[in-house]
C-alpha positions as CSV (number, residue, x, y, z in Angstrom):
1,X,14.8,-24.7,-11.4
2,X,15.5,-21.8,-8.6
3,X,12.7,-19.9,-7.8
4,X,12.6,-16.6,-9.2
5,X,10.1,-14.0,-7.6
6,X,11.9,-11.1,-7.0
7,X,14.7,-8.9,-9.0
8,X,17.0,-10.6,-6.3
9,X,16.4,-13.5,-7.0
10,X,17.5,-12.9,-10.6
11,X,20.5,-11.5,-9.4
12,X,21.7,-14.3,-7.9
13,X,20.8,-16.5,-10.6
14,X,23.1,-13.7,-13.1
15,X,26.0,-13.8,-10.7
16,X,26.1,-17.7,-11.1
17,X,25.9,-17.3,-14.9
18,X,28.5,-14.5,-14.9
19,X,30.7,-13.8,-11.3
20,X,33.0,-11.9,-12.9
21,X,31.1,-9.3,-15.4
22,X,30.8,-6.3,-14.1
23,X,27.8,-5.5,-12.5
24,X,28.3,-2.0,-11.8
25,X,30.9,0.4,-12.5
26,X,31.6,4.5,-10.9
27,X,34.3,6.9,-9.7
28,X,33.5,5.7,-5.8
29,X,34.0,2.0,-6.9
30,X,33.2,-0.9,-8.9
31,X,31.9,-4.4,-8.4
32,X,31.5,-7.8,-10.4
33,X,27.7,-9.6,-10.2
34,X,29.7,-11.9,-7.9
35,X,30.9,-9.4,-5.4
36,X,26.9,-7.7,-5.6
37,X,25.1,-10.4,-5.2
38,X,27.7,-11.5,-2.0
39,X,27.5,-7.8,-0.6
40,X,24.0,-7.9,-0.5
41,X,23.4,-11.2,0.7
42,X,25.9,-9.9,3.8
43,X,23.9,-6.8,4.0
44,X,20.7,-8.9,4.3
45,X,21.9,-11.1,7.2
46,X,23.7,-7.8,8.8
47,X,20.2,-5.6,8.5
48,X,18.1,-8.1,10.2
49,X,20.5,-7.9,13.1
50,X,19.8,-4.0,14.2
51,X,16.5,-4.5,15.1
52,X,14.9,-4.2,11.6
53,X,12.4,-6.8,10.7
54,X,10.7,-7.9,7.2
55,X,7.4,-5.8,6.4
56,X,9.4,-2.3,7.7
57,X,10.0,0.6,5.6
58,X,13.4,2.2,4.9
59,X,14.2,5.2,3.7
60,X,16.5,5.6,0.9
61,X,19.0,8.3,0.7
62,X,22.3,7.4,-0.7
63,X,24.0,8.7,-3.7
64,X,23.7,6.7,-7.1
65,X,26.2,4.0,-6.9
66,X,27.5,0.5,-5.6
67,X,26.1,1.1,-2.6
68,X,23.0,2.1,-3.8
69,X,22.5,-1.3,-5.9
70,X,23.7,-3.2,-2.9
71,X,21.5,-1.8,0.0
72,X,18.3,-2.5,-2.9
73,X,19.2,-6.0,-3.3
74,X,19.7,-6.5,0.2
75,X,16.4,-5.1,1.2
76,X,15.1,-7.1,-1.4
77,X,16.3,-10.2,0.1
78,X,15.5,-9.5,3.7
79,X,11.9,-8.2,3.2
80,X,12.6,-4.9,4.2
81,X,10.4,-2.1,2.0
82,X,12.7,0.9,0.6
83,X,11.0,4.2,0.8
84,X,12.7,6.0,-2.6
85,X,11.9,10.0,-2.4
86,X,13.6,12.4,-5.0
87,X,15.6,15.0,-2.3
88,X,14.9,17.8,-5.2
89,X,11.6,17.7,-4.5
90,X,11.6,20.8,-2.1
91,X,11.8,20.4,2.3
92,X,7.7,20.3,3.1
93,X,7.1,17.7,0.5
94,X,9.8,15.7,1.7
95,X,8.9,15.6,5.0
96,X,5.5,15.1,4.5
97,X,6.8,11.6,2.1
98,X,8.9,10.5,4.8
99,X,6.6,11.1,7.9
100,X,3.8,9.6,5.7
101,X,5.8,6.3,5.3
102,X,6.3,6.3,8.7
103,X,9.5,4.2,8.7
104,X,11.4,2.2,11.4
105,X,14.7,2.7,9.6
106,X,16.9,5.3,7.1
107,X,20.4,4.0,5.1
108,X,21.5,7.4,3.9
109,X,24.6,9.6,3.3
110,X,26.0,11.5,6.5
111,X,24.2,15.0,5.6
112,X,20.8,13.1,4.8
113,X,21.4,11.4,8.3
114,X,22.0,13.9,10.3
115,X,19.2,16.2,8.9
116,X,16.7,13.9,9.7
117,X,18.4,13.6,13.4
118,X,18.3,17.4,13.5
119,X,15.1,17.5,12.3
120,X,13.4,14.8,14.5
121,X,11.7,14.1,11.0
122,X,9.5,10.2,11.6
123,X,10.7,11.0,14.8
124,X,7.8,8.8,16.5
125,X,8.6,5.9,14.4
126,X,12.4,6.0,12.8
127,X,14.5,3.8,15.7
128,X,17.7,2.9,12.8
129,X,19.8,4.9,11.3
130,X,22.7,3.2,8.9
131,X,25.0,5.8,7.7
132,X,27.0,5.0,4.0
133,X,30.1,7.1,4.4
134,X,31.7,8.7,7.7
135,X,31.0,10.9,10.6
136,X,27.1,9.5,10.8
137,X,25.7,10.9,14.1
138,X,25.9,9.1,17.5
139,X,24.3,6.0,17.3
140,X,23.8,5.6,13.6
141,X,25.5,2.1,12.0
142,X,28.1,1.9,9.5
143,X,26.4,0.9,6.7
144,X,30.4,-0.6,5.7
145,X,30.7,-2.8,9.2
146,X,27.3,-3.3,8.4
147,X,28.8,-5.7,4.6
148,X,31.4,-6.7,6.3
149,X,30.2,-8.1,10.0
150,X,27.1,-9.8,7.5
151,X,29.0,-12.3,5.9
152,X,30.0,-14.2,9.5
153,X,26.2,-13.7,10.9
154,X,24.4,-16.1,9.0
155,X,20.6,-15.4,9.9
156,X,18.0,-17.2,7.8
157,X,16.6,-14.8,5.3
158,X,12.6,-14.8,5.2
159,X,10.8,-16.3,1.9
160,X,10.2,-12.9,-0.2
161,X,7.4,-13.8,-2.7
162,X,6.3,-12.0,-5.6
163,X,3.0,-10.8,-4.0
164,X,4.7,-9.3,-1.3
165,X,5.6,-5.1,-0.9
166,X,9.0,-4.5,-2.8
167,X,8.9,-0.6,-2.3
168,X,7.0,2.7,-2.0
169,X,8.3,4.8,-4.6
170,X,6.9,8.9,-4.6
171,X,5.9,10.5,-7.1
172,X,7.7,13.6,-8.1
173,X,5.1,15.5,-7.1
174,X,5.0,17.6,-10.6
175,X,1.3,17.5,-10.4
176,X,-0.4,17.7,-7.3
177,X,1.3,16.5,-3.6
178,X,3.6,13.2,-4.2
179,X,2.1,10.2,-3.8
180,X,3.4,6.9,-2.6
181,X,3.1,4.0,-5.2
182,X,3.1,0.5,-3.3
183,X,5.5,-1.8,-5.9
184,X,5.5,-5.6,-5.1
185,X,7.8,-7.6,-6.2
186,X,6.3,-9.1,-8.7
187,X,5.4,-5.8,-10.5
188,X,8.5,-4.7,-10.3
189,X,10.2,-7.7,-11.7
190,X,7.6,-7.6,-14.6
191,X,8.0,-4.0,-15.4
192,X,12.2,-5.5,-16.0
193,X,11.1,-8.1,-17.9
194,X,8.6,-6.1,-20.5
195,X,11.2,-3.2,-21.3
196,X,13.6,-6.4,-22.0
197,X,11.1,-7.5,-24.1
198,X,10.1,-4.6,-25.9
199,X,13.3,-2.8,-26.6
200,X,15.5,-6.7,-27.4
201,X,18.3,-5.4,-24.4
202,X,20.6,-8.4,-24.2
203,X,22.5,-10.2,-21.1
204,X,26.0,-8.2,-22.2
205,X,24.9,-5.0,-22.5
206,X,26.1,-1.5,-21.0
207,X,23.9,0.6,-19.3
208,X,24.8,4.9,-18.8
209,X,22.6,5.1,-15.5
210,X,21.6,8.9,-15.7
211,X,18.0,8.0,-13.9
212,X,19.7,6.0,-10.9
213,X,16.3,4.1,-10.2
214,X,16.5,2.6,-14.3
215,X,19.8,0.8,-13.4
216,X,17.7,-1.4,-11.0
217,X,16.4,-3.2,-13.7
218,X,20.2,-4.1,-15.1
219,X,20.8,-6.8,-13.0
220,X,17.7,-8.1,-14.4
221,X,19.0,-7.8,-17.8
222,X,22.7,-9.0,-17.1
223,X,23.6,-5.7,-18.2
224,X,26.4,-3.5,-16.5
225,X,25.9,-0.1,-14.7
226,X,27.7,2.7,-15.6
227,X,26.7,5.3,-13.0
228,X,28.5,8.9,-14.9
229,X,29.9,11.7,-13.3
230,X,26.8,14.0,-12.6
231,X,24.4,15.5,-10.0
232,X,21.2,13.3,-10.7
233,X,18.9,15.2,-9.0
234,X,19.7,18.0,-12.0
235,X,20.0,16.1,-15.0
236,X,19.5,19.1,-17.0
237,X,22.3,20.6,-16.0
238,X,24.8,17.2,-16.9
239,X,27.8,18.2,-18.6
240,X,27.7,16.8,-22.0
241,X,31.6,16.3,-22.1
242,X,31.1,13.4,-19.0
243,X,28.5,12.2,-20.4
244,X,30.1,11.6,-23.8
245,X,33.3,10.7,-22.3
246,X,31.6,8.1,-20.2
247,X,29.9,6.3,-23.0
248,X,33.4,6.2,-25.5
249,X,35.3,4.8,-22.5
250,X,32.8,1.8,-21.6
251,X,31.3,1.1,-24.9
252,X,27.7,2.0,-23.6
253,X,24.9,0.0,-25.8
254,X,21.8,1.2,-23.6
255,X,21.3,4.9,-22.4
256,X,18.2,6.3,-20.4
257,X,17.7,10.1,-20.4
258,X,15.6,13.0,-19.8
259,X,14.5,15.3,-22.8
260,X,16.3,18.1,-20.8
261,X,19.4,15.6,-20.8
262,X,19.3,14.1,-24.1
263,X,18.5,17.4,-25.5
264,X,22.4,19.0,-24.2
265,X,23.6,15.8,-25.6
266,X,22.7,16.0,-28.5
267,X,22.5,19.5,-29.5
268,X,26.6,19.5,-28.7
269,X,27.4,16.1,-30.2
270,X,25.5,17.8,-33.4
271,X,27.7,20.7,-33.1
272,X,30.9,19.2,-32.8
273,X,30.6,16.0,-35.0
274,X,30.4,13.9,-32.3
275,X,29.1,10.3,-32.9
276,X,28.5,7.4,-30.5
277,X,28.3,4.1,-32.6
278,X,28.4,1.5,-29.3
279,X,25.0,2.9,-28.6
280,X,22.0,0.4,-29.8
281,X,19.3,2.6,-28.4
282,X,18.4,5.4,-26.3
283,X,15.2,5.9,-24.4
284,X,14.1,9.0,-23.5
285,X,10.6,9.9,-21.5
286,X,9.8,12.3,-18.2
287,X,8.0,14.8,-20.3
288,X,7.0,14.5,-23.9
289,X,10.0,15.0,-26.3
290,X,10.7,18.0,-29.2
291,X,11.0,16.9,-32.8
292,X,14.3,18.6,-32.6
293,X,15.8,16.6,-29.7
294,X,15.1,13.1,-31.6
295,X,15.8,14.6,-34.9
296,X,19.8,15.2,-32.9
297,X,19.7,12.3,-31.0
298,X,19.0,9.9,-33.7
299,X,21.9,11.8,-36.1
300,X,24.2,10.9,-33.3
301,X,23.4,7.1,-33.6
302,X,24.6,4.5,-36.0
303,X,23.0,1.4,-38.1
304,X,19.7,0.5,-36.8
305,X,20.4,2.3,-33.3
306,X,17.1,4.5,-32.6
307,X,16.0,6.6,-29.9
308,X,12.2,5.6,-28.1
309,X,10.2,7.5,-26.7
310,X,8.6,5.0,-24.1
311,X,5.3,6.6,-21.7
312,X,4.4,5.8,-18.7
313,X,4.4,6.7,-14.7
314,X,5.5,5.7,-11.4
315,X,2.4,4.3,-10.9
316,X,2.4,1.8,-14.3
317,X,5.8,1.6,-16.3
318,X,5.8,1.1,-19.6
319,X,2.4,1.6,-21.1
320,X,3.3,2.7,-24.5
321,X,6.4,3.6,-26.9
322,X,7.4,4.6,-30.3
323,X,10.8,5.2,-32.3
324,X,11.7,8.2,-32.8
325,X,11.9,7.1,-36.9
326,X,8.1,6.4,-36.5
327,X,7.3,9.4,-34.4
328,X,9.2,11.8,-36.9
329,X,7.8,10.2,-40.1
330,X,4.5,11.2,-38.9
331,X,5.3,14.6,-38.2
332,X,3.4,17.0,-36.2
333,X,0.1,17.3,-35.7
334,X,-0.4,20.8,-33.9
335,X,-4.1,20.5,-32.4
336,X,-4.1,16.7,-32.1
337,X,-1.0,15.9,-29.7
338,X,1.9,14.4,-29.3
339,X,2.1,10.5,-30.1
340,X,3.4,8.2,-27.7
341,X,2.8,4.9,-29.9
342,X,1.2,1.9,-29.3
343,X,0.7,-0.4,-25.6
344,X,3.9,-2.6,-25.1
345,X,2.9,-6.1,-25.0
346,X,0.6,-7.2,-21.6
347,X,-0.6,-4.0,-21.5
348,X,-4.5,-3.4,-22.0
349,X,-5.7,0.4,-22.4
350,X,-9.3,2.2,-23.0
351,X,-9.7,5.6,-23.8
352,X,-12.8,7.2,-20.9
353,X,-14.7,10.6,-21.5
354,X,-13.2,13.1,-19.4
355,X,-14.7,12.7,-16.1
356,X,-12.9,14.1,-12.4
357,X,-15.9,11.8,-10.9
358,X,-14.6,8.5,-9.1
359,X,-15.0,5.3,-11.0
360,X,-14.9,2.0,-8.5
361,X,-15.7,-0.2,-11.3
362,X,-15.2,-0.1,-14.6
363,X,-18.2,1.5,-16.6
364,X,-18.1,0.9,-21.0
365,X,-20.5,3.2,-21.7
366,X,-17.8,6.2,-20.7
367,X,-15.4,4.4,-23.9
368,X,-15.1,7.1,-26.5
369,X,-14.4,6.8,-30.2
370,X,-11.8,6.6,-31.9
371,X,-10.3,10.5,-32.3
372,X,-11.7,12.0,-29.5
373,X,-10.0,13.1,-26.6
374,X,-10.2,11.3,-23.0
375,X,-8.5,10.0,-20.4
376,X,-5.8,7.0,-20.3
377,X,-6.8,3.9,-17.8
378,X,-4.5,0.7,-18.0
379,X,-4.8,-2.6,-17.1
380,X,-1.2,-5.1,-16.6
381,X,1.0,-6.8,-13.8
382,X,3.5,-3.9,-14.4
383,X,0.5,-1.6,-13.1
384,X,0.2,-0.5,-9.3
385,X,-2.6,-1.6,-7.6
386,X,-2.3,1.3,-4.5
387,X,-1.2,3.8,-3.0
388,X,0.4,4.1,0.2
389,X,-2.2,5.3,3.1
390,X,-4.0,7.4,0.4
391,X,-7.7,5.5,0.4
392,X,-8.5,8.8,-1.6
393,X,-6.1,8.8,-4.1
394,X,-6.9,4.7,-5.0
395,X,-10.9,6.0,-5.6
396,X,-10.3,8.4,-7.7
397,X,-7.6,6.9,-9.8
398,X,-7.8,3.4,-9.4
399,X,-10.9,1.2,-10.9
400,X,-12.0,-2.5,-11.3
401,X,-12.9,-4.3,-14.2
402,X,-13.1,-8.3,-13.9
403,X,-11.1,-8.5,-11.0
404,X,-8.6,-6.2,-12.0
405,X,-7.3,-3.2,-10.5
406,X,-7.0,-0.9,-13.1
407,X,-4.5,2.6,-13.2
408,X,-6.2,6.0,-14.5
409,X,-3.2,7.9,-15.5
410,X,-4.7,11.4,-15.1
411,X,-3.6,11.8,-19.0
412,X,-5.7,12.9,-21.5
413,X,-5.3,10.9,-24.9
414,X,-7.1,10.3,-28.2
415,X,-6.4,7.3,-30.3
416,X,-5.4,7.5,-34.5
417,X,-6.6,5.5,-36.9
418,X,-3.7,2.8,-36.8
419,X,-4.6,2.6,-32.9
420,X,-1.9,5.2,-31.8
421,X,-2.1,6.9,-29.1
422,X,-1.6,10.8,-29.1
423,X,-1.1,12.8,-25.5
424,X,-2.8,16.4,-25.1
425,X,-1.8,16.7,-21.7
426,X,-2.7,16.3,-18.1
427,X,-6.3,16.1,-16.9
428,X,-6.2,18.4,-14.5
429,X,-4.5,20.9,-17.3
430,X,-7.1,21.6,-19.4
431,X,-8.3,25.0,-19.8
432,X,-12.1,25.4,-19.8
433,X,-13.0,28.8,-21.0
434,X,-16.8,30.0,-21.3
435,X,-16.9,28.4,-24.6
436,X,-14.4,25.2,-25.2
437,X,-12.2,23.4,-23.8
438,X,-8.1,24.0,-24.6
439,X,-5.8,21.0,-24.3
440,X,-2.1,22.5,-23.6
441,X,-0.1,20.1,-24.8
442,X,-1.9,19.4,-28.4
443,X,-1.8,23.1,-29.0
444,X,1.5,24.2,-27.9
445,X,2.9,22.5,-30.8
446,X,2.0,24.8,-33.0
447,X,3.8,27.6,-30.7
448,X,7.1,25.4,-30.6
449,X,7.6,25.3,-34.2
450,X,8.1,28.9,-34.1
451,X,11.9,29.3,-34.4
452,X,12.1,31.9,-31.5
453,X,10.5,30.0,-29.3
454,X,12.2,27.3,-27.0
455,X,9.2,26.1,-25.5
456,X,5.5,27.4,-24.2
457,X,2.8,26.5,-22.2
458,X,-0.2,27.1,-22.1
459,X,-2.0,27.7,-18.5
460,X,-5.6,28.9,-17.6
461,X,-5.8,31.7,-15.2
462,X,-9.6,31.8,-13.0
463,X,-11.9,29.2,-12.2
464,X,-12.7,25.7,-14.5
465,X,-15.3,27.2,-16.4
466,X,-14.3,30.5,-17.4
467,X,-10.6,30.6,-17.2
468,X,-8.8,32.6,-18.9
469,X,-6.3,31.0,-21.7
470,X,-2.9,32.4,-21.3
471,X,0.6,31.4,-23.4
472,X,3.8,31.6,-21.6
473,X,6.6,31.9,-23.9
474,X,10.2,30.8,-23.0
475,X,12.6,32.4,-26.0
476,X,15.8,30.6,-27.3
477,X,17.3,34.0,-26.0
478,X,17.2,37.1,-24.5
479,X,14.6,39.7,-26.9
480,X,15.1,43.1,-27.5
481,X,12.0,45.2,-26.2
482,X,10.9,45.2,-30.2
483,X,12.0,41.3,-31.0
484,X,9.5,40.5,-28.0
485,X,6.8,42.9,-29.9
486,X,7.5,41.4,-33.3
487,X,7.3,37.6,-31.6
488,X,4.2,38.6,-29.8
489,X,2.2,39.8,-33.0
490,X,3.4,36.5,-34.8
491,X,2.5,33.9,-32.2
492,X,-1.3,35.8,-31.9
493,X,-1.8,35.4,-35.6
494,X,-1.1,32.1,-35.0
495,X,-3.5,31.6,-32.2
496,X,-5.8,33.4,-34.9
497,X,-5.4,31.2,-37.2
498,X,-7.2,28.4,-35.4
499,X,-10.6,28.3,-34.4
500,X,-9.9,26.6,-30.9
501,X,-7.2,28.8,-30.4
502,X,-8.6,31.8,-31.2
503,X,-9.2,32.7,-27.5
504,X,-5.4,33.0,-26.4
505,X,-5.4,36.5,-26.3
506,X,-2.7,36.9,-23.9
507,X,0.9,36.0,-24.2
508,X,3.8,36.2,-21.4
509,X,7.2,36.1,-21.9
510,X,9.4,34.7,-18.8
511,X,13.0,33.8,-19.4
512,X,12.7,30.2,-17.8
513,X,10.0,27.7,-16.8
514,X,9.5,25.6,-13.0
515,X,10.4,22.1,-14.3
516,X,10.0,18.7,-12.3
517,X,13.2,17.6,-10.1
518,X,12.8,14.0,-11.5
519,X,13.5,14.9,-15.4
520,X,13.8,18.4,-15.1
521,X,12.1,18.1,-18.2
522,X,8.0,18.7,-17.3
523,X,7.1,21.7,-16.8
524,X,5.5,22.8,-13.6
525,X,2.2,24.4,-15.1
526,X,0.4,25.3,-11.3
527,X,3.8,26.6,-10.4
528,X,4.0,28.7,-13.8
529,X,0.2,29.8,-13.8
530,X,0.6,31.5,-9.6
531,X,3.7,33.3,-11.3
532,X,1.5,35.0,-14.4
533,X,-0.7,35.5,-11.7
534,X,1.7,37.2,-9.3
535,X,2.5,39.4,-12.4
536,X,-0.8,41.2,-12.4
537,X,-0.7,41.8,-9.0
């Protein structure tokens, strides 16, 4: 039996099984798991020839694509450690991820390259710069000569194990500063192998890659990548017609969107009668999902074809999911949250009183009971077990329990009485008032059913303690001076109506929220509660 340690290894071991399925498929080009696995095994050879060795870091700038699945796996192979940023997240933070890393080498597109040149961003340690495409800078590589020269310089690859560092991956940054998540191989391949598991994909399958990082897990699956025509750092603003048009034409079975995504989907498939019956099921997650959005999505599907709602982060993927049959049958529950289902299989969870205190090792006596609110932490091989040069960020959010590095996810959860889990929202956005304690996303539930209403939120303005509760209102459209009036008198009576609501006393009407640049689906509450403030001013 081969040894199989790392998602490349797996690769190799599809592209024996299958050379000539295709592995991955876009307008720049298509290859068979026979040509990837060959490309990156060249690539491989040909990176450990410009001065690279195994153990660097790499940043990771090239558009969603061949060539993006092909520089992975060769990384992969050669023990080089990808640094994956999302460009959307805005110039400081992106400089600050990348001179945090501090890499030796960048594979990017020419405008990424030369931006960094111009910059002089990691100037102190970046010494390689492999250009995919043309006109790099002066002494950047052609990431093309690079495939090509590899397959006649046969170098001996180094033994990449399972324990070893297969990438740091950012956060998005949508709460707090990003945040580099150290992935081993081993995790990573595990995280593949339980959403195989847990959702039944099958060696066969099609994938529509609208979150480009997802469609590393394909060759894992033996599934193809269908990479759409799009801009993927906005996948809110995806044109529904390509998207569509991409699944009919390759007989997509597996899909991965964003609720902003999945929401245009669906909402003009619905319109026009559209329906996609090659699809087996759709998973959707970033930010938590609208009743509406799976009640579309789902009328889109066929036979047993569901959407699921898997939860999770960068930091431990997947930790929970649920249908979007199951989720709907329950209904909402305005007050008590949003459910996220059950732990996926190899996945252990505990529910913690809410506590910003560090917690080195794992402490029972902060469990809480069943139906009260706390926060997440999560035990599993898919689970990170650090963060990158951050020895503050691993004590307050990483803990030990029997030799086991646990993940606190910073969520705040309480658990039904079919062991269910519900999300209120993140940790750090609750709002403490004088006399209780608000948590935005259980509560803004009630606001959404409200047919004027596309979403809200629901910030605290002042300091933990004695803020201020304060609901920001984004309308389905434009309102009249007197619509807004009308809508405002409607959403306070039903603030009024509920005792732990009965302090909002101030609504805000804007006519769009800061979202995340991952999803474009989370809303960006710090962001939103500086602009209410800004208001007053």
């Amino acid at each position: 039996m081969p040894r199989i340690e790392t998602v490349a290894d797996v690769l190799r071991e599809t592209a024996a099984q299958a050379p000539e399925r295709a592995a991955v498929i876009s307008r720049r080009g298509s290859l068979t798991f026979a040509e990837l696995d060959r490309q990156a095994d060249s690539l491989a050879q040909a990176l450990l020839g410009t001065g690279l060795e195994p153990g660097d870091r790499v940043v990771l700038l090239v558009t969603p694509g061949p060539e993006m699945l092909v520089t992975a796996f060769a990384m992969a192979r050669s023990g080089l450690i990808p640094v994956l940023v999302d460009p959307g997240m805005g110039r400081s933070n992106l400089r600050r991820c990348i001179e945090e890393s501090g890499p030796k080498g960048m594979v990017g597109v020419p405008q990424a390259v030369w931006a960094l040149r111009l910059l002089r961003w990691a100037s102190d340690s970046l010494r390689v710069w492999i250009t995919v495409g043309n006109l790099g800078p002066p002494n950047s590589r052609s990431w093309r000569t690079l495939v090509v020269g590899g397959k006649t310089e046969r170098r001996s690859l180094p033994l990449v194990t399972g324990a070893d560092p297969a990438a740091v991956a950012f956060t998005s940054g949508s709460t707090g500063p990003p945040k580099g998540v150290v992935y081993t191989h081993g995790m990573f391949l595990c995280q593949a192998r339980i959403l195989q598991r847990t959702f039944g994909v099958q060696s066969g399958e099609v994938d529509l890659a609208t979150f480009p990082l997802f469609a590393l897990f394909d060759p894992v699956w033996g599934a193809t990548s269908v990479f759409p025509r799009m801009d993927f750092t906005r996948p809110g603003k995806a044109d529904p017609v390509e998207i569509a048009g991409a699944i009919r034409r390759h007989n997509v079975t597996h899909m991965f969107a964003s609720p902003a995504l999945l929401g245009r989907l669906g909402a003009w498939a619905v319109e026009r009668g559209v329906r996609f019956p090659t699809l087996r099921r759709v998973l959707c997650a970033g930010a938590p999902v609208s009743d509406l959005v799976l009640e579309q999505s789902r009328s889109v599907l066929q036979g047993e074809a569901d959407v699921h709602t898997p939860y999770g982060a960068t930091e431990a993927l997947p930790v929970t999911t649920i249908s979007a049959g199951e989720r709907l049958h329950l209904g909402s529950r305005p007050g008590f949250g949003v459910c996220i289902g059950r732990p996926v299989e190899g996945v252990e969870v505990e529910v913690i009183r809410i506590t910003d205190e560090c917690l080195p090792t794992w402490d029972g006596s902060l469990r809480v009971k069943a139906g009260d609110v706390g926060e997440l932490v999560v035990w599993g091989e898919n689970v990170s077990s650090s963060y990158y040069r951050r020895p503050e960020a691993d004590r307050s959010a990483k803990t030990l329990r029997g030799g086991r590095i646990g993940h606190r996810m910073g969520d705040l959860v309480r658990t039904d009485e079919a062991g269910r889990l519900w999300f209120c929202g993140r940790k750090s956005h609750r709002v403490t008032t004088a006399e209780t304690t608000l948590f935005p996303v259980a509560w803004e539930l009630m606001f959404n059913a409200h047919e004027a209403v596309k979403r809200s939120a629901l910030v605290g303005i002042g300091l933990p303690g004695n803020q201020e509760p304060v609901l920001c209102v984004e309308p389905k459209r434009r309102l009249s001076r007197r619509e807004r009036e009308t809508l405002t008198r409607e959403l306070s009576a039903l603030a009024a109506a509920e005792v732990a609501t009965r302090s909002i006393q101030r609504i805000v009407f804007l006519r769009d929220f800061p979202v995340d640049p991952r999803h474009n689906a989370k809303i960006l509450r710090e962001r939103l509660a500086e602009r209410v403030q800004e208001e007053e001013r």
